[in-house]
C-alpha positions in Angstrom: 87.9 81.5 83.3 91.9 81.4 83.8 94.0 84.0 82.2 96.5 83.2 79.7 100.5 82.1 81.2 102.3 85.3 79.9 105.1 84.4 81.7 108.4 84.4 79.9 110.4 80.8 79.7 114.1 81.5 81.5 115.6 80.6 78.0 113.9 83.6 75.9 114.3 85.9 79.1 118.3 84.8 78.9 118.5 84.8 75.2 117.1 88.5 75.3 119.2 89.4 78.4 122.1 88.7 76.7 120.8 90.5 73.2 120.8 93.5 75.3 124.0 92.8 76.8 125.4 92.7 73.2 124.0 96.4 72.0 126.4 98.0 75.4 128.9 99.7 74.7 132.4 98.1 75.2 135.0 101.1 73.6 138.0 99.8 72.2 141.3 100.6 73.4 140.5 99.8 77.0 141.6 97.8 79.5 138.8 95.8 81.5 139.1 94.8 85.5 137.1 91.2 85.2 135.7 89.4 88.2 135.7 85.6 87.9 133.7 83.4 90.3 135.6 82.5 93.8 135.0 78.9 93.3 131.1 78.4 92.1 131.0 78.2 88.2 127.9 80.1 87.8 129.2 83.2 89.7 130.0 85.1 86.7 128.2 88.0 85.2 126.6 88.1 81.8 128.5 91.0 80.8 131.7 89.8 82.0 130.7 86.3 79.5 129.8 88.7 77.0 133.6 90.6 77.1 135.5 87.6 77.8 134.1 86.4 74.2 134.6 89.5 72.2 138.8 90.8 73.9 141.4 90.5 71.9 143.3 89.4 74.5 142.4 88.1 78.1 145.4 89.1 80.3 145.4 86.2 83.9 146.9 85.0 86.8 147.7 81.7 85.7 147.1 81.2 81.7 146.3 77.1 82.3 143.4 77.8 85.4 142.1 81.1 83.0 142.1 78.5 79.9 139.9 76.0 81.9 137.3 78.4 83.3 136.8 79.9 79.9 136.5 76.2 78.3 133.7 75.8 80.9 131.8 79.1 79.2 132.8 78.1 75.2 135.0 80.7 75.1 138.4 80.8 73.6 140.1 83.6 73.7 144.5 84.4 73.8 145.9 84.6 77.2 148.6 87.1 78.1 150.6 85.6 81.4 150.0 88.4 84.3 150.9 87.4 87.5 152.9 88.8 90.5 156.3 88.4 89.6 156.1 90.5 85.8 153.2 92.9 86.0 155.6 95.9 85.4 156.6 93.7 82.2 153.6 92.5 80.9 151.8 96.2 81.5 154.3 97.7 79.2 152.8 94.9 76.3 149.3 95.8 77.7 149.3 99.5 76.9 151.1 98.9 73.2 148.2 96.6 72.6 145.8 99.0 73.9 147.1 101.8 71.7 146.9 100.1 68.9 142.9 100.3 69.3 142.9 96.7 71.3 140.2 95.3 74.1 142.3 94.0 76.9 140.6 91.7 79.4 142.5 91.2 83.0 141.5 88.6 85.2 142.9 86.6 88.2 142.3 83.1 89.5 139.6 84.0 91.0 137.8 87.2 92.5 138.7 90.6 91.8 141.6 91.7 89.9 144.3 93.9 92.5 142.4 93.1 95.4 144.8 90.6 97.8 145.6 89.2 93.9 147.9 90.6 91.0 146.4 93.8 88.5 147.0 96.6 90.4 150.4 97.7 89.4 149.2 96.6 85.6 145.7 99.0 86.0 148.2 102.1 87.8 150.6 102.0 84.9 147.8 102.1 82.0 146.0 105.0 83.9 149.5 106.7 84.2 149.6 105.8 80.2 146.5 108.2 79.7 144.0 104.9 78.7 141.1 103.7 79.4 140.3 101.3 82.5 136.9 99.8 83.1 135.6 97.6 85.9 133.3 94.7 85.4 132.2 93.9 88.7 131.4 90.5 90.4 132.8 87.6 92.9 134.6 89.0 95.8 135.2 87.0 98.7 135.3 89.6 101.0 132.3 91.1 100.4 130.7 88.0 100.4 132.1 86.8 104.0 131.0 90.2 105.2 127.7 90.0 103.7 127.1 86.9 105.8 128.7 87.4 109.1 126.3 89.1 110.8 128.7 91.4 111.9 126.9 94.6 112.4 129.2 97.9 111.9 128.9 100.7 109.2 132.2 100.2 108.6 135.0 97.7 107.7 138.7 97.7 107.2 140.5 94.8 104.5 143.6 94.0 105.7 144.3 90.9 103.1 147.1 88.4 103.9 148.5 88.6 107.5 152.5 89.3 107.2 154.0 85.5 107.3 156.3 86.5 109.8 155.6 86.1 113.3 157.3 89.4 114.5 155.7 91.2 111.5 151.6 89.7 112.0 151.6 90.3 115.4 152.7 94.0 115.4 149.9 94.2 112.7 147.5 92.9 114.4 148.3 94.9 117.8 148.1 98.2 115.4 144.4 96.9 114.6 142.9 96.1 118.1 141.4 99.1 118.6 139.9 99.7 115.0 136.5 101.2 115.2 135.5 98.8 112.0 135.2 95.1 111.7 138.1 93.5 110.2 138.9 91.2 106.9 141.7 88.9 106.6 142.4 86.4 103.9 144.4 83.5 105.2 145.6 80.0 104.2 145.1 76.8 105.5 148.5 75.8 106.5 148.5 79.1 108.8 144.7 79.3 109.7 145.5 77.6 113.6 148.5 79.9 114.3 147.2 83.3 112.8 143.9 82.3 115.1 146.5 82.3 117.9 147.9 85.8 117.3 144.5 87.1 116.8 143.4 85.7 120.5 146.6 87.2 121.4 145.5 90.5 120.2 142.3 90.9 120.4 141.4 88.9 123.6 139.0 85.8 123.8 135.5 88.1 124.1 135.9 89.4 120.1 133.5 87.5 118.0 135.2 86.2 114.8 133.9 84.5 111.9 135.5 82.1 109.5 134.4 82.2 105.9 135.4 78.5 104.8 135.9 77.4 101.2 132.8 80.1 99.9 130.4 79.2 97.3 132.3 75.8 97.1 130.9 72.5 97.9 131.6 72.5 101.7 131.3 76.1 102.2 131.3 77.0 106.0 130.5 80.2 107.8 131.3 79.8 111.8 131.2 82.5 113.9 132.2 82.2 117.4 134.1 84.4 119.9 138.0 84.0 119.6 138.2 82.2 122.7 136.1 79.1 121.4 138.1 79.7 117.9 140.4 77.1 118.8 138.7 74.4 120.1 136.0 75.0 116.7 139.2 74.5 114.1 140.3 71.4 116.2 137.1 69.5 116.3 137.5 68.8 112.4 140.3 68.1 110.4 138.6 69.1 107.5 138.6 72.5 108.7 142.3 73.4 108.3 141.6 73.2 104.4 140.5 75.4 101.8 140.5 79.1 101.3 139.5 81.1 104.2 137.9 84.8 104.9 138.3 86.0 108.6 136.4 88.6 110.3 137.3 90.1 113.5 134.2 92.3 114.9 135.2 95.8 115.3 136.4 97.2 118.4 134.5 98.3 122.1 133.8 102.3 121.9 136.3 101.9 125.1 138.9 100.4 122.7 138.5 103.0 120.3 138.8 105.7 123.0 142.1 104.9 124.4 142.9 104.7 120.5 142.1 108.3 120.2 144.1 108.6 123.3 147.1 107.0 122.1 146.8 109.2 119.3 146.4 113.2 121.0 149.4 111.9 123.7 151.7 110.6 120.0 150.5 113.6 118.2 152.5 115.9 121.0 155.6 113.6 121.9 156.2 113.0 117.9 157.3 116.9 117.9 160.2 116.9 120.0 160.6 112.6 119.9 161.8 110.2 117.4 158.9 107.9 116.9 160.9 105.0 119.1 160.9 107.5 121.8 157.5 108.5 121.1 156.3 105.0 121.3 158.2 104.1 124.5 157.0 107.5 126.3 152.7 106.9 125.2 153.2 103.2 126.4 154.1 104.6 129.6 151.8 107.4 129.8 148.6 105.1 128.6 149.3 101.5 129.4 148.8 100.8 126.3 151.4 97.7 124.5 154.8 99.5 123.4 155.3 97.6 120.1 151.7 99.0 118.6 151.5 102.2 119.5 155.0 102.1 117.6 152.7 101.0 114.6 150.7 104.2 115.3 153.4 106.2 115.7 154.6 105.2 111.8 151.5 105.4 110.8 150.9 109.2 111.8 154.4 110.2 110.9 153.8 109.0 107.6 150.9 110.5 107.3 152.0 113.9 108.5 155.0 113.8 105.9 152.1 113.4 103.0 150.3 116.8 104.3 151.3 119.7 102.3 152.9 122.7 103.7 
């Protein structure tokens, strides 16, 4: 004789998902870091539905592409404009709104608030105010590249956006080549064939690299190739010069990061009695290593030194 189906349908295991959702605790008077799905609808977290419908306000990147994704949920909700260019402005209505006793969603176009997106400067100054901040986590497309690259390394590094100029990416990337960590770059489609360029340049043809295409979208595409076939990939397919992309660069050789630890102990000891041009100039010399990013390091460590205290 057959037992009984006691399995619960997927709309009374929602419907009481999202009961117990509603009995959490959301204090009032706080500010709340919301992810929002990268491009796939669905991406979204029952909590963060469950805030997004009880704020007082929903502060976003772009009030008409916020309005449309929460029109898409049922929710309706006001929309404070937040974006890069009056964060320091719309914090200071933030925090009034918070100490009146207000819940304040923040939310970007997509992803995480404050990472490669506006809300950082906006979560500093209400943590400066003495209130409340609370993250609701979810979509990051970082993570998610990473997560499917196949990379393997304990570690990683985000870097974001490449500079846009020239002179300014390449010394980046130079400062980077001999990171023991694999790296994350955002970059868009109008740049992706010449910021591939620089990285070849860089990081040399044998460095795998993955490209993260247009993630959770319709024609999402994860390649990963070494840099030197990079090129030849993007050209194939005129399609692939569009949409959002993630890069990965694997992280570097142990060699790579030895004559990084090098470059450092030789800087360490001409950065006491040299200016860091000098510095640079003399380690390039001394290692073999490219003038321009050991000047990076150089930066790098004298800021660093200048933070330790006395």
């Amino acid at each position: 004789m057959s037992q009984p189906d006691t399995a619960i349908s997927p709309l009374s295991a929602n419907a009481a998902i999202m009961e117990a959702v509603s009995r959490q605790s959301y204090p009032a008077a706080t500010l709340y870091v919301v992810a929002t799905p990268i491009g796939n609808v669905c991406d979204i977290s029952l909590r963060a539905l469950h805030l997004l419908s009880i704020a007082d306000a929903v502060a976003c990147e772009d009030t008409r592409n916020t309005a449309q994704l929460m029109t898409r949920y049922g929710l309706h909700r006001p929309l404070l404009a937040a974006h890069m260019h009056n964060e320091r402005e719309v914090a200071e209505k933030i925090i009034s709104r918070l100490q009146a006793g207000e819940r304040i969603a923040l939310v970007s176009d997509a992803g995480t608030p404050g990472v490669s997106d506006p809300g950082a400067k906006i979560v500093d100054a209400v943590k400066r105010a003495g209130l409340q901040v609370s993250p609701l986590p979810g979509a990051s497309a970082a993570i998610s590249a990473l997560s499917a690259s196949g990379l393997i390394h304990d570690r990683f590094f985000f870097v974001g956006f490449l500079p846009s100029k020239a002179g300014q990416r390449d010394t980046l990337l130079q400062s980077l080549t001999s990171t023991a960590a694999s790296l994350i770059f955002y970059e868009a489609p109008h740049r992706i064939v010449e910021s591939t360029a620089a990285m070849l340049a860089a990081f040399g043809p044998e460095r795998q690299v993955v490209f993260a295409r247009e993630l959770t979208k319709l024609f999402e595409e994860i390649h990963r190739c070494s840099l030197g076939e990079a090129a030849a990939w993007l050209n194939a397919d005129s399609h692939r010069e569009k949409g959002e992309f993630v890069v990965l660069i694997e992280a570097a050789p142990e060699a790579a990061a030895d004559d990084n630890l090098e470059a450092k102990r030789v800087l360490t000891i001409l950065l006491k009695e040299c200016s860091v041009k000098q510095a640079a100039g003399l380690a390039a010399q001394l290692t073999g290593q490219k003038k321009n990013a050991l000047y990076q390091l150089a930066l790098e460590m004298k800021g660093e030194n200048q933070d330790q205290p006395d």
